[in-house]
TIFIGU-512560 format. One record per residue (C-alpha): residue number from 1; x, y, z. Coordinates in nm, 2 decimals. Layout:
<atoms>
ATOM  seq    east   north      up
ATOM  NUM       X       Y       Z
...
</atoms>
This chain:
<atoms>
ATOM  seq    east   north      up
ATOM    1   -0.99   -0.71   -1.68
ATOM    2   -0.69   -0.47   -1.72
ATOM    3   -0.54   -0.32   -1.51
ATOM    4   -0.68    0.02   -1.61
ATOM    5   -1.01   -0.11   -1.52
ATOM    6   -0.91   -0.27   -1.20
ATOM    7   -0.82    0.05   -1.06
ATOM    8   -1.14    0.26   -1.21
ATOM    9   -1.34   -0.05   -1.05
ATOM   10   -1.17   -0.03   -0.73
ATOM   11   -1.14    0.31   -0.71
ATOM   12   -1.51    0.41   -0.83
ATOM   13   -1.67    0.52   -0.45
ATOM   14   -1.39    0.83   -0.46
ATOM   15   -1.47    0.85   -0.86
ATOM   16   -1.82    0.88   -0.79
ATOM   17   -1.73    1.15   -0.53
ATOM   18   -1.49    1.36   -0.76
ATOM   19   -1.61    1.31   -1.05
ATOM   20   -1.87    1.55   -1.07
ATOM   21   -1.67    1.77   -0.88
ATOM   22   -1.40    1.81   -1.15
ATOM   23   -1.64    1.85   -1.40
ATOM   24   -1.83    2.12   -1.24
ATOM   25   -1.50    2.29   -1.11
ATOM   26   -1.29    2.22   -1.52
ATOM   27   -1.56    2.24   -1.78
ATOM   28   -1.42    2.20   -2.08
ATOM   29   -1.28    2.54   -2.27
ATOM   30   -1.32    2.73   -1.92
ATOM   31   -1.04    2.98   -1.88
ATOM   32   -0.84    2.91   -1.57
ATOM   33   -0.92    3.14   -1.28
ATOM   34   -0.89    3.17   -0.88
ATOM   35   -1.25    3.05   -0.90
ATOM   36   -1.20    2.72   -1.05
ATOM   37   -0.88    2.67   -0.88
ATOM   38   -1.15    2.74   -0.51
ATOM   39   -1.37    2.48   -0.68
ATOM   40   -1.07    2.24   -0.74
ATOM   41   -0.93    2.23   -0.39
ATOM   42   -1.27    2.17   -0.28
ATOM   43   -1.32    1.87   -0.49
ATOM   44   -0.99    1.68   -0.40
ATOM   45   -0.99    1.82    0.00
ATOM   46   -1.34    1.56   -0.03
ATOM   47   -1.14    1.31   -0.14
ATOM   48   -0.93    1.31    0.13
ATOM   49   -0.60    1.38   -0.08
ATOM   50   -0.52    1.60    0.29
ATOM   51   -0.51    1.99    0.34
ATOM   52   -0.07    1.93    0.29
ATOM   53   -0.11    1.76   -0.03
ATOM   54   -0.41    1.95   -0.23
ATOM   55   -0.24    2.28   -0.11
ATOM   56    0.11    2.17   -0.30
ATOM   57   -0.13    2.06   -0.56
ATOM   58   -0.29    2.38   -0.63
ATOM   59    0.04    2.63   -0.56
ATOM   60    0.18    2.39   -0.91
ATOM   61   -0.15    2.42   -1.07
ATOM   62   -0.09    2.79   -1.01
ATOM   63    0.23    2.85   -1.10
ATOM   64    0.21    2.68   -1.42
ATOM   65   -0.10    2.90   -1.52
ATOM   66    0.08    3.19   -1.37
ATOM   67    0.37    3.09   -1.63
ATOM   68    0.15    3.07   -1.94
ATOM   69    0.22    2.69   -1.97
ATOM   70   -0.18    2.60   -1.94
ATOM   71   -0.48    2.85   -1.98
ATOM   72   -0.79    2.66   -2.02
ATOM   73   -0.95    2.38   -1.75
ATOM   74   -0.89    2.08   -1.95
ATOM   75   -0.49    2.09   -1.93
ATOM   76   -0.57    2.09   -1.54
ATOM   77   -0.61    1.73   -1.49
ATOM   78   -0.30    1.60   -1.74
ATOM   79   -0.06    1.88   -1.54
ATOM   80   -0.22    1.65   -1.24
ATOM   81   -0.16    1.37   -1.37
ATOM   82    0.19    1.44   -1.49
ATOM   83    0.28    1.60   -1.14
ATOM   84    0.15    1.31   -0.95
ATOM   85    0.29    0.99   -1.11
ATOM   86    0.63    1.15   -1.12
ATOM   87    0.57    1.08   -0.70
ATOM   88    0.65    0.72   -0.77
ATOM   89    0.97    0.66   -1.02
ATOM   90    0.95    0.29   -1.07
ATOM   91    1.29    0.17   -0.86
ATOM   92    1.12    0.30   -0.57
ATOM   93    0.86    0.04   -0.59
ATOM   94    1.03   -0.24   -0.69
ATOM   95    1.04   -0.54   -0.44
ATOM   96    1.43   -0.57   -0.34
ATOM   97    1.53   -0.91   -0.40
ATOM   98    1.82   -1.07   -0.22
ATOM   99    2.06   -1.23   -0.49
ATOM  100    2.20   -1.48   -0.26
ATOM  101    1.92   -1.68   -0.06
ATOM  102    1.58   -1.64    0.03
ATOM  103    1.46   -1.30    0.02
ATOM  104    1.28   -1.22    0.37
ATOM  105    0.95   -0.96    0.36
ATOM  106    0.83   -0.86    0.70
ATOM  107    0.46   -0.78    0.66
ATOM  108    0.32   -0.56    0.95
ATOM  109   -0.01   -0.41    0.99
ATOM  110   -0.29   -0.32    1.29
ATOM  111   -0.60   -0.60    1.28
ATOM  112   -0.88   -0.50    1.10
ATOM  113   -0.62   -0.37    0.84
ATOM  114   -0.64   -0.66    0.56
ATOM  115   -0.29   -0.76    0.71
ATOM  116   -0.31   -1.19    0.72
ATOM  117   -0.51   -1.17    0.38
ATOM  118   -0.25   -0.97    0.21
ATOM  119   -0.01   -1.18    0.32
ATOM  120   -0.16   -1.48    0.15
ATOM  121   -0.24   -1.21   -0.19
ATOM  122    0.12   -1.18   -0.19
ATOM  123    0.20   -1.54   -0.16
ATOM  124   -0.04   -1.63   -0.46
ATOM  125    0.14   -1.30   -0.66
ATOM  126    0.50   -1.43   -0.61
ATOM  127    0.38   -1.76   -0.65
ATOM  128    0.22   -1.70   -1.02
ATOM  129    0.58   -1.49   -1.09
ATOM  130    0.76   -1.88   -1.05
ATOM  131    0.85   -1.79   -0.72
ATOM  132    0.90   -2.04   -0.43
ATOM  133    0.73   -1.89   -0.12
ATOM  134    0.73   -1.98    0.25
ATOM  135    0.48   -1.81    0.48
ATOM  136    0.55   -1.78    0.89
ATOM  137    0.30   -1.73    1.11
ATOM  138    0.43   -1.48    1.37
ATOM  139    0.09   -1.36    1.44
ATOM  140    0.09   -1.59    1.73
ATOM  141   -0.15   -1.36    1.95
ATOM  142   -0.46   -1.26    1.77
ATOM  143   -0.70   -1.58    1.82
ATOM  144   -0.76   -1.79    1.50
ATOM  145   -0.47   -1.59    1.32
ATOM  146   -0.28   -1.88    1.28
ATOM  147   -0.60   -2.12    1.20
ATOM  148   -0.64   -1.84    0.90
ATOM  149   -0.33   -1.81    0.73
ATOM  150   -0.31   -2.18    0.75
ATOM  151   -0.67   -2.24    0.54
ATOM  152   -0.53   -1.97    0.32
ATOM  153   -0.18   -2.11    0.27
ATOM  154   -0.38   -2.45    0.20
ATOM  155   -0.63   -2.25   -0.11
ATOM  156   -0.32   -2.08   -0.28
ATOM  157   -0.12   -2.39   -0.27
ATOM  158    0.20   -2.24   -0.04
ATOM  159    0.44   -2.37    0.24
ATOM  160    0.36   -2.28    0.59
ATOM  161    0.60   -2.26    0.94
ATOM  162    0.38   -2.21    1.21
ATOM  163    0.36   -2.28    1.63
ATOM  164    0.05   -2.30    1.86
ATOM  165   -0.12   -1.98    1.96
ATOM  166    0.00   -1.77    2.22
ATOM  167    0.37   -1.90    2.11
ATOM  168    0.71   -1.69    2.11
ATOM  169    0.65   -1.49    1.75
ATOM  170    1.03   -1.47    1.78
ATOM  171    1.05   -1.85    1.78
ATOM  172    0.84   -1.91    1.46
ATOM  173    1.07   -1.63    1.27
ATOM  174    1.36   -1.82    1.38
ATOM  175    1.21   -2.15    1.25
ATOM  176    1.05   -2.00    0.91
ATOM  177    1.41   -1.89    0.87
ATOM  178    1.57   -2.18    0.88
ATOM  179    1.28   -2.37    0.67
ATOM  180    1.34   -2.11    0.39
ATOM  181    1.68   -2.17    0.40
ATOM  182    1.70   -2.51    0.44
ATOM  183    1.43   -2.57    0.16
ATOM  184    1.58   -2.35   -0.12
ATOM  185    1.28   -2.07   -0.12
ATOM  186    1.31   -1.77   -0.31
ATOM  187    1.07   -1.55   -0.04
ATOM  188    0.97   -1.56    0.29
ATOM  189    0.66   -1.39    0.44
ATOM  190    0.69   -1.33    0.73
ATOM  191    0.26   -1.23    0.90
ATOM  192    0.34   -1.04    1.27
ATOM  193    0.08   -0.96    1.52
ATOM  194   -0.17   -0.71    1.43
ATOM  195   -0.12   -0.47    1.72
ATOM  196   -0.20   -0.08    1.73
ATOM  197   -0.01    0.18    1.62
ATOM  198   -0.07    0.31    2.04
ATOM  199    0.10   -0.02    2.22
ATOM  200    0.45    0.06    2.24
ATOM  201    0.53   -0.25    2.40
ATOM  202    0.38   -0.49    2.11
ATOM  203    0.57   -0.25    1.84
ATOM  204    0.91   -0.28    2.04
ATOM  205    0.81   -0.67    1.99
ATOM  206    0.78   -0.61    1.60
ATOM  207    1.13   -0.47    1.58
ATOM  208    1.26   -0.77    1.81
ATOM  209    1.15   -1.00    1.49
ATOM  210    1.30   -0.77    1.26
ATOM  211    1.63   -0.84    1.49
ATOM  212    1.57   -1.24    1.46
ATOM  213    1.55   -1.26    1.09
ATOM  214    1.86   -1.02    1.05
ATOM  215    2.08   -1.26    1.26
ATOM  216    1.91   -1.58    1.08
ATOM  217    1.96   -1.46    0.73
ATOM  218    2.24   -1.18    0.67
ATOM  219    2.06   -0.84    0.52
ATOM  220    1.74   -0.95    0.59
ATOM  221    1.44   -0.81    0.65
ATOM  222    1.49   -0.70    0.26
ATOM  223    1.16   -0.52    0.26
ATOM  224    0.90   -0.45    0.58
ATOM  225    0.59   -0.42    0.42
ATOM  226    0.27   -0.19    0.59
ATOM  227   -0.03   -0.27    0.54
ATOM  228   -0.28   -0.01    0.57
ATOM  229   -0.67    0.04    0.51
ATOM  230   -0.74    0.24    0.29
ATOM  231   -1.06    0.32    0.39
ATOM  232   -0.96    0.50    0.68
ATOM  233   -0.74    0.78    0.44
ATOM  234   -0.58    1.02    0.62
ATOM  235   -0.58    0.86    0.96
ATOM  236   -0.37    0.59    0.77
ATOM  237   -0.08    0.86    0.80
ATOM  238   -0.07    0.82    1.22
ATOM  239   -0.06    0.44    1.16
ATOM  240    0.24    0.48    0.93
ATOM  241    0.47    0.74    1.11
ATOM  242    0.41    0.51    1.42
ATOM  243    0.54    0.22    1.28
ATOM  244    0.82    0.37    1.12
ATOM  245    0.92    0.50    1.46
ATOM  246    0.99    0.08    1.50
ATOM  247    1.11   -0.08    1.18
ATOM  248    1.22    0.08    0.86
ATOM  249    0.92    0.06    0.68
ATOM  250    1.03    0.00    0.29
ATOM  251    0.68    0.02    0.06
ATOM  252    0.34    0.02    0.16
ATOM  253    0.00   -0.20    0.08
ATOM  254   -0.32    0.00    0.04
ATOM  255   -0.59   -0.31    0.16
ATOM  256   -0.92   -0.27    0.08
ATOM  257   -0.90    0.00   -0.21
ATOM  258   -1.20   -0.10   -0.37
ATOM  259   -1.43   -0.04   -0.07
ATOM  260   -1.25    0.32   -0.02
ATOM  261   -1.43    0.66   -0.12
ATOM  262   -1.09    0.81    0.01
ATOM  263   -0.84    0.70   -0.28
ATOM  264   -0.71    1.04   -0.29
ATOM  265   -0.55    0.97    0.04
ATOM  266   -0.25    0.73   -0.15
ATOM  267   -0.10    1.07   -0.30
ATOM  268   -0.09    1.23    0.08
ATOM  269    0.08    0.92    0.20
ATOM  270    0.35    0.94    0.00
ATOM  271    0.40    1.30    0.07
ATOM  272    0.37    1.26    0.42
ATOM  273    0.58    0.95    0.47
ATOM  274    0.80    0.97    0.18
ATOM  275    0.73    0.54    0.15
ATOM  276    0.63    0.44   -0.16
ATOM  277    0.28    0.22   -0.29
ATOM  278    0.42   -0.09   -0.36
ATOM  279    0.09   -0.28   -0.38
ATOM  280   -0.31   -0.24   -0.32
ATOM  281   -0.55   -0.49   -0.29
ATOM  282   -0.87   -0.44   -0.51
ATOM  283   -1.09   -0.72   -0.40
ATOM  284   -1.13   -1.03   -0.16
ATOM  285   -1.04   -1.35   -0.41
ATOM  286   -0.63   -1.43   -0.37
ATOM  287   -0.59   -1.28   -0.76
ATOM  288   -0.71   -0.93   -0.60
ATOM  289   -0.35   -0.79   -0.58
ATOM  290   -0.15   -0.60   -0.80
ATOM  291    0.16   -0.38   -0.84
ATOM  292    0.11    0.01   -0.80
ATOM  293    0.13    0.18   -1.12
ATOM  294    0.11    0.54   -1.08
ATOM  295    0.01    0.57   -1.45
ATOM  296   -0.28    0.35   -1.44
ATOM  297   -0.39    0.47   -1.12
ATOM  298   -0.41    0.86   -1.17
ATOM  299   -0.53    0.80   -1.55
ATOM  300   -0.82    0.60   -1.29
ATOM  301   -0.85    0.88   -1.01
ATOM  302   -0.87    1.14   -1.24
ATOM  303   -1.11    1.03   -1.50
ATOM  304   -1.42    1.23   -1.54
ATOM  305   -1.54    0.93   -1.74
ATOM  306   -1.80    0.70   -1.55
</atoms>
């Protein structure tokens, strides 16, 4: 399965709830109006692309009917299209790789959030690029966390530096580290505690461990990964400012895409955080991970096609 269809797959409960909505608000050869532009905003507000983001949306939609550039309802969706995967020029979502030494890749997240399985997605992606990959287990606090990212470090075949529960998380970074270092590893994943975006003193924690791995390896963290749910859409925002309030958040990953009827909430995160998609998850099997593309995911979102 492409790409293409991975997202249309993953992204079919908000397809099947904007679908019909743009083809009841662009019907094909309509002239463009204030009405359809009312029924347009209405159809992406329920898809929880947020009141910021569907309002900039419209005011281009607008202006370039307003300039004579489009006329009829069907240029709508490419000016969409267009407009929205310029969001993500593709540096922006590259993973920066240290040159000299493993490359370090804090991965943060709330529990509940598809935080330890994306970890181990990402471990079976750089794996299957020919990458050598360690994965630590910081997550030291949640119960079983550690138990979990070992079975799945054992199924994908990967390296794991680990401590008992309860441990110092600031001890295992120090350890994983030195193990990537010592043991010639292109990556090292680095799984913190789940904690909530409301307990200050476990996020001060998270930017203690970002602190560890810059003294251990110079330049590191080179990318702190979020984790967010996309299912929750717009509250996903609040999760995201607080953490960047902690660490420098570099790129996002949307967990649980497939199971979201709020994809339209990707395109409000980026406006609201100015942090780019670097991944989504699209399934629960290690493969079900992939790079953003903003092509392949608004040619997904905005399909009228079932």
């Amino acid at each position: 399965m492409g790409l293409f269809d991975r997202f249309k797959k993953g992204l079919s409960k908000t397809r099947a709830r904007i679908s019909s909505g743009f083809r009841s608000a662009l019907p094909f050869g309509r002239k463009i109006d204030d009405a359809v532009l009312e029924d347009l905003e209405t159809t992406m507000l329920a898809a929880d692309f947020g009141p910021g983001t569907v309002a900039d949306l419209i005011d281009m939609v607008r202006s370039e009917w307003k300039k004579g550039r489009i006329s009829e309802t069907q240029e709508i969706l490419e000016c969409l299209r267009d407009h929205v995967i310029a969001k993500w020029p593709e540096d922006d979502r590259r993973i920066r790789f240290c040159d000299d030494g493993p490359t370090v890749v804090l991965v943060a997240g709330i529990n509940g959030s598809g935080k330890t399985p994306s970890d181990a997605k990402l471990a079976n992606y750089f794996t299957k690029q020919g990458k050598h990959v360690i994965l630590g287990a910081c997550d030291t606090y949640r119960a079983a966390a550690v138990e979990q990212l070992t079975e799945w470090s054992r199924r994908i075949g990967v390296q794991i530096v680990k401590h008992k529960q309860d441990a110092d998380p600031g001890a295992v970074a120090y350890d994983a580290c030195d193990a990537a270092t010592a043991r010639k590893a292109d990556i090292l994943l680095v799984d913190t505690a789940g904690r909530l975006h409301t307990q200050d003193h476990l996020m001060r924690e998270l930017g203690k461990i970002q602190k560890v791995v810059s003294r251990k390896i110079p330049g590191a963290p080179h990318e702190v990964l979020l984790v967010l749910d996309a299912t929750i859409g717009q509250n996903a925002i609040v999760q995201a400012k607080m953490f960047s309030e902690h660490v420098d958040v570099t790129g996002l990953v949307l967990a649980k895409l497939d199971g979201s009827a709020k994809g339209g909430a990707v395109i409000g995160i980026r406006d609201q955080m100015n942090v780019p998609v670097k991944f989504v998850g699209l399934g629960e099997t290690p493969d079900d991970i992939a790079p953003f593309d903003p092509v392949e995911f608004t040619e997904a979102l905005f399909s009228t096609e079932d």
